[in-house]
N, C-alpha and C positions, 0 to 999 in steps of 0.2 A: 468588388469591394471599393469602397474612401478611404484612401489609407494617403496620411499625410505624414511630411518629408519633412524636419527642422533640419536647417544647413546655416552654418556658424563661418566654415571660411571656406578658400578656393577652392585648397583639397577637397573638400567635403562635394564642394558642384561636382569634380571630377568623378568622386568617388561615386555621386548616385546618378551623374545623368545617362547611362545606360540604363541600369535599372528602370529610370522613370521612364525611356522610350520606351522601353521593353512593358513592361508594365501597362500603360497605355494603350500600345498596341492589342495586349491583349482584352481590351474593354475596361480597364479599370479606373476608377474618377482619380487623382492625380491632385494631391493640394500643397505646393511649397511656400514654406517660412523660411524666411531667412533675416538676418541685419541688413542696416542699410549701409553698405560699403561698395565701396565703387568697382576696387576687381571682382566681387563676385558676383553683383547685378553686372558688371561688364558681361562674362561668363556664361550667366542664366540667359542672359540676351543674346550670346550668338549662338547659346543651343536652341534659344527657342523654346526655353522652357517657364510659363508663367510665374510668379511669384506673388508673397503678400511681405513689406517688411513689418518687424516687431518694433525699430528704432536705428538708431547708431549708436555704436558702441564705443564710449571715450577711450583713449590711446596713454590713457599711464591704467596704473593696475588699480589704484583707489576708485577712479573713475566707473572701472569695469565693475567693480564689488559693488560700488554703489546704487549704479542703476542695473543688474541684477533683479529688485523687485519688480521693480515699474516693468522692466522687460517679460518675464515671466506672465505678471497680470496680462498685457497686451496679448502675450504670446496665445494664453491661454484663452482670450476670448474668442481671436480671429481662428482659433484648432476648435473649439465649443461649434461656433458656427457653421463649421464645414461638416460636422457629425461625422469624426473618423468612423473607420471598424477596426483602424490599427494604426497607430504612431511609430515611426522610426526617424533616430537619429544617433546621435551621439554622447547627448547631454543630460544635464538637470533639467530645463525647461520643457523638454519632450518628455522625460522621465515623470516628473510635477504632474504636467499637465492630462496626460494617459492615466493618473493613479487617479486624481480629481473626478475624472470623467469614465472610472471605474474599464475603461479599455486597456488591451495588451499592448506592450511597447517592445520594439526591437531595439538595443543599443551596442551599438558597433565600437569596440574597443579597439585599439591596438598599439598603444603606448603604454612605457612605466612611468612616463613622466608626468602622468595626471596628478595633482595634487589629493590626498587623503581625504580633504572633506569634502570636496567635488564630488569626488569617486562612490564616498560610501550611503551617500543620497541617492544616485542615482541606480548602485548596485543595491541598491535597499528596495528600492520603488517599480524598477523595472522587472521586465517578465523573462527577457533570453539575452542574455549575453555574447554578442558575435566577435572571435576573435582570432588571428592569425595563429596556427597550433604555434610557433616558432616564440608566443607571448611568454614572459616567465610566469606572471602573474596568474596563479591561479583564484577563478571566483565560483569554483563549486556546481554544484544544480543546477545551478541556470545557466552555464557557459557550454557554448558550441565551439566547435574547433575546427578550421578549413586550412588545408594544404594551401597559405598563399599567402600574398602582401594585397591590402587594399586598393595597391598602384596597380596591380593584374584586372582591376576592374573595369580601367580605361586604358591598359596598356600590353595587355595579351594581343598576340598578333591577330585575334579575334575581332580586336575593335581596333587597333590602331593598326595604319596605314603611312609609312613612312610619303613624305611629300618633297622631293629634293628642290620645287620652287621657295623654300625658304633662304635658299641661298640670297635669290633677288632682294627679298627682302632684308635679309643680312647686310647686304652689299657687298660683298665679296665674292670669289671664282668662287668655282666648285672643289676644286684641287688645293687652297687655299687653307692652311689649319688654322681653328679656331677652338678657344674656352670660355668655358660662361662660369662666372662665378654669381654668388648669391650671399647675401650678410641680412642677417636677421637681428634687429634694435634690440631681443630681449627684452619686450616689456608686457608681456604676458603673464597672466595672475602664476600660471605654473613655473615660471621662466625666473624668480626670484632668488638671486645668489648665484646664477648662469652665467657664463660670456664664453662669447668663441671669441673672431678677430676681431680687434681694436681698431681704432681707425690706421694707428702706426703699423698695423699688421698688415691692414686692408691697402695700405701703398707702397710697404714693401714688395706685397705679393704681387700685386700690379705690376709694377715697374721691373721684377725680374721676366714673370711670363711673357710682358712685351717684347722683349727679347728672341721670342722663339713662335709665339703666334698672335692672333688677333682676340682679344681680352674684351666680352662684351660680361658686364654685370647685370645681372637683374636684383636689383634691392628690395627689401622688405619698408625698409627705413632712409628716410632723406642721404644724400652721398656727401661724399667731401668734395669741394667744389672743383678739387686737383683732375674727380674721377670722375665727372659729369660727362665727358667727354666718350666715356665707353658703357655709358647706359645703353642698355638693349633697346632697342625702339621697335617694339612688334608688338603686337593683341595679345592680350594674355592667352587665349586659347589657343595659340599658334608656340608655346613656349615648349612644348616636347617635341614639335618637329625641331625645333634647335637643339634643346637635347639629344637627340636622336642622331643628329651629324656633327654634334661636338666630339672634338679630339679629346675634352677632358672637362670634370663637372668638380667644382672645390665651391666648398659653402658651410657653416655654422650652423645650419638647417639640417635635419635628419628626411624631411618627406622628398626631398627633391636628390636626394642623394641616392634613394633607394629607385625613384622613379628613373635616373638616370642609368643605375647599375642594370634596370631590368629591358631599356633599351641598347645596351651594348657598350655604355660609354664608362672609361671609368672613371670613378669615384672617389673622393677624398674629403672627411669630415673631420672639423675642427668645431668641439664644443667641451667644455668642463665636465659634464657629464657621459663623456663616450664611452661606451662599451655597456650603457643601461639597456638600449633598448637591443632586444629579440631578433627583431628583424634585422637588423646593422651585422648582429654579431654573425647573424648565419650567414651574410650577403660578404661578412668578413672571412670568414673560419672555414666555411663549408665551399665555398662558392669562387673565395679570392676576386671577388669584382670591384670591393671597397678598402678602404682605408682610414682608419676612424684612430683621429690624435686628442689628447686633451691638452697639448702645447699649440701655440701658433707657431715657432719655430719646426719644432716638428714637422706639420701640416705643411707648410711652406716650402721645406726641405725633399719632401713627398714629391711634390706637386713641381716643380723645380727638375728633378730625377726625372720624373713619368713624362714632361712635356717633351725632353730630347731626346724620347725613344721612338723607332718607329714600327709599322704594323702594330701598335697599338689595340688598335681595332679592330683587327683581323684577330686578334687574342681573345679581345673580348667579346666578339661572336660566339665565338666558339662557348667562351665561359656561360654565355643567354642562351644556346640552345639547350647547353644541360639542365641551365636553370627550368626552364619553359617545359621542358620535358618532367619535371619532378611537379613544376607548378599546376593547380588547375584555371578553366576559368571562372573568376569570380564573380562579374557581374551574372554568368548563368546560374551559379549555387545563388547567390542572393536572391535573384529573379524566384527561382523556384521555393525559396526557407520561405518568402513573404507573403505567397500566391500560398502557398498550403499551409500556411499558420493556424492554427495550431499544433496540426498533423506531422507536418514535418520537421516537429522538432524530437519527439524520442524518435522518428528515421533518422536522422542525422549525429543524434547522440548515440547510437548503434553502431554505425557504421566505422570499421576502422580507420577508413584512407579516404578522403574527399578532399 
């Protein structure tokens, strides 16, 4: 088959480049879209995975709504040209573009935080809905349901490979504790009326954890020039083997908290809307790997607590192999939903437990 790929941010490379090796290998022609942004062509380029971009996408939300059109058309000539037999992503523009060109589209859900008229465009137009069972939202007839988190796509012990050479690149021992925090600007179309930490949070929290371990940030958005000092300095593809050997993961982000809980580390989230998404709560309630505040003091207070304990880690092993053991893997269901499409969609809607 031609079956093309729209990919919007990093998560989304993580999310499909097994699939597209996999895929591939199996004889398949392979065609990604994506924006033109620097960490996620960073990304596609150390997988090694070709690309076509649609544009750059402005960084306030007006920006983003605006050029929306223009993107879409673009999008939609370079997907015409390639003659899918099947479109998969996430979005409206892959959603548009598959309805236009009368083909099936796969769209991969698993957040509540999509905004209403995003959502119901693209649940309107698209063919099968793919979504974590652990999702509140339900969307009917067209939704599939898989035992898993989208981070099990690139981080089942299937495809990840812990690498303890990132220490070198940390610069620090091996024996040496460290955490990685993460702050998210909030300026996403969906992200309207959101905040986790503030900058007064973001050097409180600094300046106590310094105290007990080594504090490297990775940001989403410019730092305060107080915290420059502890920006992470690695490839972004190398950013879950730091997860992986961090003693502790705090961030206003939801993907990288989950991604952290499912390598053994734990987790601590600060956003106003905590407790929305599915996958948080079960990582919270069922699992006890996360911690999810809608205070920054709170959060702080957490994270504060958790740093001066120790065997840490050794807890939370333990808590990822129950996980791993209930989880399946997901880039193999994916691989297999997209290779038998159309087929395998009432097999999988059958089935109780995948």
């Amino acid at each position: 088959m031609k079956i093309a790929f729209a990919i919007h941010t990093p998560g989304q490379v993580h999310l499909w480049h097994y699939p597209i090796i996999m895929l591939k290998e199996k004889g398949h022609d392979i065609m990604v879209l994506t924006r033109k942004e620097e960490s996620i062509i960073e990304l596609l380029n150390a997988y090694n995975i070709p690309f076509n971009t649609y544009g750059k996408v402005g960084r306030t939300r007006t920006s983003k709504i605006m050029g929306l059109p223009g993107h879409s058309v673009k999008s939609f000539n370079i997907i015409s040209r390639f003659k899918p037999n099947i479109i998969v992503g996430t979005g409206i523009i892959e959603a548009y573009s598959a309805f236009i060109l009368r083909k099936p589209s796969i769209i991969f859900e698993d957040t509540e935080g999509t905004p209403f008229l995003e959502r119901i465009q693209w649940e309107t137009l698209t063919n099968v809905i793919i979504t974590p069972d652990c999702l509140v939202k339900d969307f009917g007839a067209k939704q599939v349901r898989f035992s898993g988190y989208k981070e099990l796509a690139y981080l089942h012990p299937q495809w990840f490979i812990p690498d303890p050479t990132i220490y070198d690149e940390l610069k620090i021992k091996k024996d040496e504790k460290y955490v990685i925090l993460r702050f998210n600007p909030f300026d996403a179309v969906h992200d309207v009326g959101r905040y986790g930490f503030r900058v007064e949070d973001q050097l409180r929290l600094v300046k106590e954890l310094d105290h007990y371990a080594h504090v490297f940030i990775s940001p989403e958005a410019p730092l305060p020039k107080e915290l420059e000092k502890n920006r992470l300095l690695i490839p972004y593809h190398r950013i879950h083997q730091a997860l992986y050997y961090a003693d502790m993961f705090v961030s206003d982000t939801g993907t990288m908290v989950t991604e952290a809980a499912i390598l053994g580390t734990p987790a601590i989230q600060c956003y106003s809307d905590a407790g929305r998404c599915g996958n948080l709560a079960e990582l919270e309630h069922k699992y006890g790997m996360v911690y999810t505040f809608k205070e920054p003091d709170l959060a702080i207070a957490q994270a504060i607590s958790l740093v001066k304990q120790t065997n840490l880690k050794e807890q939370w092993n333990k808590k990822r192999q129950i996980l791993l053991r209930d989880k399946i893997d997901v880039t193999k269901f994916l691989v297999d939903f997209i290779e038998n499409y159309p087929t395998s969609f009432p097999n999988y809607k059958q089935k109780s437990n995948y």
